[in-house]
N, C-alpha and C positions, 0 to 999 in steps of 0.2 A: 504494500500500500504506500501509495506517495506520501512522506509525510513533510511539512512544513519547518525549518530551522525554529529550532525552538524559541530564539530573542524573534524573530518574526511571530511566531505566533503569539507571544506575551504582547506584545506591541499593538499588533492587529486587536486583543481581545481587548484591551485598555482604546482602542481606538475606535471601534466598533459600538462599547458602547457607549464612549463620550456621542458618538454620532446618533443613536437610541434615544440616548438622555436629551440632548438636542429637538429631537423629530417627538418624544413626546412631552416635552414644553411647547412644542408648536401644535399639537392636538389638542390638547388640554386634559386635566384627569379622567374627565367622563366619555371623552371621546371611543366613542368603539372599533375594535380591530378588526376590518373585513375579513383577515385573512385567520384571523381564532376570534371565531364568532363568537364566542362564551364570555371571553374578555373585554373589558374597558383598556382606556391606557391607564387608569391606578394597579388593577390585575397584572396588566405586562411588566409595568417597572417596579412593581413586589416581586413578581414570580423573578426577576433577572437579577434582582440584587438580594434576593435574601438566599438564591441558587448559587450565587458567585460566593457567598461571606461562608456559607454551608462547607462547600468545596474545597473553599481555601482553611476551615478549620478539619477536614480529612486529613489534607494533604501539610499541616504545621505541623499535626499531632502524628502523623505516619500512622495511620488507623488500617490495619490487615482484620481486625474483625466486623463482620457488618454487624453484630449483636451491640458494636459500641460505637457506631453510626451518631453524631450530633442531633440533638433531638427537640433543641432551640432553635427556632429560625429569629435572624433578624429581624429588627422592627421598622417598617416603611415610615419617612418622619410625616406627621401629618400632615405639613405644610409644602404642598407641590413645591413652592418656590425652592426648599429643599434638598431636592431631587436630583436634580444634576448632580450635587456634591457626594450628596450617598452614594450614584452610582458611581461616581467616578473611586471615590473610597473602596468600594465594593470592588472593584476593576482592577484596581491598585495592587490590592489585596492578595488576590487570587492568582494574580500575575505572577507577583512579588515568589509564592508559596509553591509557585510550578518552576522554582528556579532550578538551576545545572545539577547541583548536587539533589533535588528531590526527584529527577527525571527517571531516575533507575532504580529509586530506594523502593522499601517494599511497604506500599500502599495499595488498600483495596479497590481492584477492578468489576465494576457491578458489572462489566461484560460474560467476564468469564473466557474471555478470549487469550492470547499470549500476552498483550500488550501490557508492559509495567504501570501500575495506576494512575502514576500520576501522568504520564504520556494519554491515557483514556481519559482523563478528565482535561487536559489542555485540550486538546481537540476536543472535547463537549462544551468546554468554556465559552470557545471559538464560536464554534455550531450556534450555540446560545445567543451569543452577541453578535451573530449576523445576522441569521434566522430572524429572530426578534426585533432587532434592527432594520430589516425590511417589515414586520410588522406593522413595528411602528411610522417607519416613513407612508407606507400606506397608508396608514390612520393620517395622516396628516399633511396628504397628499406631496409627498416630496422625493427628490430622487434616492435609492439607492445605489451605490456605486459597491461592486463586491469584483476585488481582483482576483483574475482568472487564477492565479496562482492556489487562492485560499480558498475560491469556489470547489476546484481542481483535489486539494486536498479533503473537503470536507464531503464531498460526495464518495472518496473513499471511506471515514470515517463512517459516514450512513450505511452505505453498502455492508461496512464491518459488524454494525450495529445489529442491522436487517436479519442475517446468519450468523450469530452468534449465538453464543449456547445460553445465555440469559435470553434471548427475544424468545427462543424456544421454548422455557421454560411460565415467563411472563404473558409473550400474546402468542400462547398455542394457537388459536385462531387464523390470525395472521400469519406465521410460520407452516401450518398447515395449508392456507390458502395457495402461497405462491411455491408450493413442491410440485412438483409434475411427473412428467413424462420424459425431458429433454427438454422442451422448450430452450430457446435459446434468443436474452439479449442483449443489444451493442448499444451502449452509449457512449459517444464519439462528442470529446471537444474541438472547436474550430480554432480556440484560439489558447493553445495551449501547445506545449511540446508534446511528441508524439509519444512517448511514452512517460506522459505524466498526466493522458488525456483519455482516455481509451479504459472502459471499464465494461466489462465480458460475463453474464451474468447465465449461470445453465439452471433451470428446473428440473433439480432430477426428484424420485420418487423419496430421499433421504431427507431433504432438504435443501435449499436452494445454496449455492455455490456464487462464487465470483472471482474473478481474478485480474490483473491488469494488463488488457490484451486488446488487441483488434483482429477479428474473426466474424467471417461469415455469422450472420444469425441470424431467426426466423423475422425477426423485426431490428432496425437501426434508428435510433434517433441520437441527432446532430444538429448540435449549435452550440452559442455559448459557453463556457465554463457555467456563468451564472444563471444564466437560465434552465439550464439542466440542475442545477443545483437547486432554485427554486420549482423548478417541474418537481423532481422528488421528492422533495420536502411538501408538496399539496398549496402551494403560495401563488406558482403561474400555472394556470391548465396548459397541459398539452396540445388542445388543439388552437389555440391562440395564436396563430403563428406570426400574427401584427406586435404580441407583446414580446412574444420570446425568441421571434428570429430562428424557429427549431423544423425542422424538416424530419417524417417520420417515412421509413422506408421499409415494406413489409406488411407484415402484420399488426397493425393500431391497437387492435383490441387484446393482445398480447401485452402492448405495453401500459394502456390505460388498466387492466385488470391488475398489471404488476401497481400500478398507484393507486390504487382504489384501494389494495388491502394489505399498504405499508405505510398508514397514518401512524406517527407517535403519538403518545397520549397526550401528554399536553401541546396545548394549541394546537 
């Protein structure tokens, strides 16, 4: 899986959500999020800053057991004007706590996958603060800019998510949805280096697989780093192709059935 230089990704994530914190001061707290329909923007900038301070006290305290998981969330201050500073605090934090010497120590990975914990939680940190980050600029009609590079990485990150042995264990459902036969597909970025762009995806009857590859496949879709990245996160529909510049070749309903039933739970 591609992964991102680690002072890049602390960087981005403290970046990401100054840009959040930003776009929802231009919403306002009551403002609702087209794209997590359940939420306000007070909902989105609790959920991102009291998930950031959570994280960042895993990964200070080197926590390998989940029975002693932090069980305190932070407190959102009540006055929006606020807000900005908490998250940036919150950002800081968590940056700060995924530093060189915490990248390989031994912290709990709720994947369950190989990846050292705190390497799993900078990349969900990430995820978080862009993710949300486009949330929120929707809510507040504004643009989001997301570099291929970090788009590029974090759709690996999903994908790792998707077939991991915790999604199997959490949304049997969804794990069982997208197993098949073979199926096979290609998501191809346009604007990315060829092998840091290309992600190869097979249904087989175990569970679904992935790998970083470009291969024939029953279906291809191609565009963006970031629009693939919000295609699979459930932010731009796929057949959109005004918003996301994405071209699907093959089989569509191969690939719409793959995102119809690999929503995360939250948002």
């Amino acid at each position: 899986m591609t992964e991102l230089n680690a002072e890049l990704a602390r960087r981005a994530i403290v970046e990401h959500t100054r840009r959040l914190a930003e776009s929802a001061a231009a919403a306002g707290p009551d403002a609702a999020v087209p794209t997590a329909t359940e939420w306000t923007i007070t909902d989105l900038v609790a959920h991102v800053g009291q998930t950031q301070h959570w994280v960042a006290e895993i990964i200070e305290r080197r926590i390998t057991d989940p029975t002693q998981l932090p069980t305190q969330m932070a407190v959102l201050p009540a006055d929006p004007r606020e807000w900005q500073a908490w998250l940036s605090e919150s950002a800081q934090r968590v940056a700060s706590a995924c530093s060189d010497d915490a990248l390989d120590a031994p912290v709990f990975n709720p994947a369950g996958d190989e990846r050292p914990g705190t390497r799993f939680w900078m990349s969900s940190m990430l995820n978080e603060a862009v993710v949300h980050g486009f949330d929120a600029a929707d809510a507040a009609d504004r643009p989001a800019d997301i570099d291929a590079d970090i788009a590029a990485a974090l759709i690996g990150n999903h994908l790792a998510m998707l077939t991991s042995p915790t999604w199997e264990m959490q949304r049997p459902a969804s794990a069982h949805a997208i197993r098949g036969t073979g199926q096979t597909l290609q998501w191809l970025a346009t604007d990315t280096a060829d092998d840091a762009g290309a992600w190869f995806v097979e249904r087989r009857p175990d569970g679904a697989t992935w790998q970083p590859a470009t291969r024939q496949a029953d279906v291809t879709v191609t565009g963006p780093a970031r629009s693939l990245l919000l295609t699979l996160t459930r932010r731009l529909p796929l057949t959109d192709r005004k918003a996301t510049d994405i071209s699907v070749d093959g089989d569509a309903d191969l690939a719409q059935h793959w995102l119809d039933n690999t929503a995360h739970v939250s948002g």
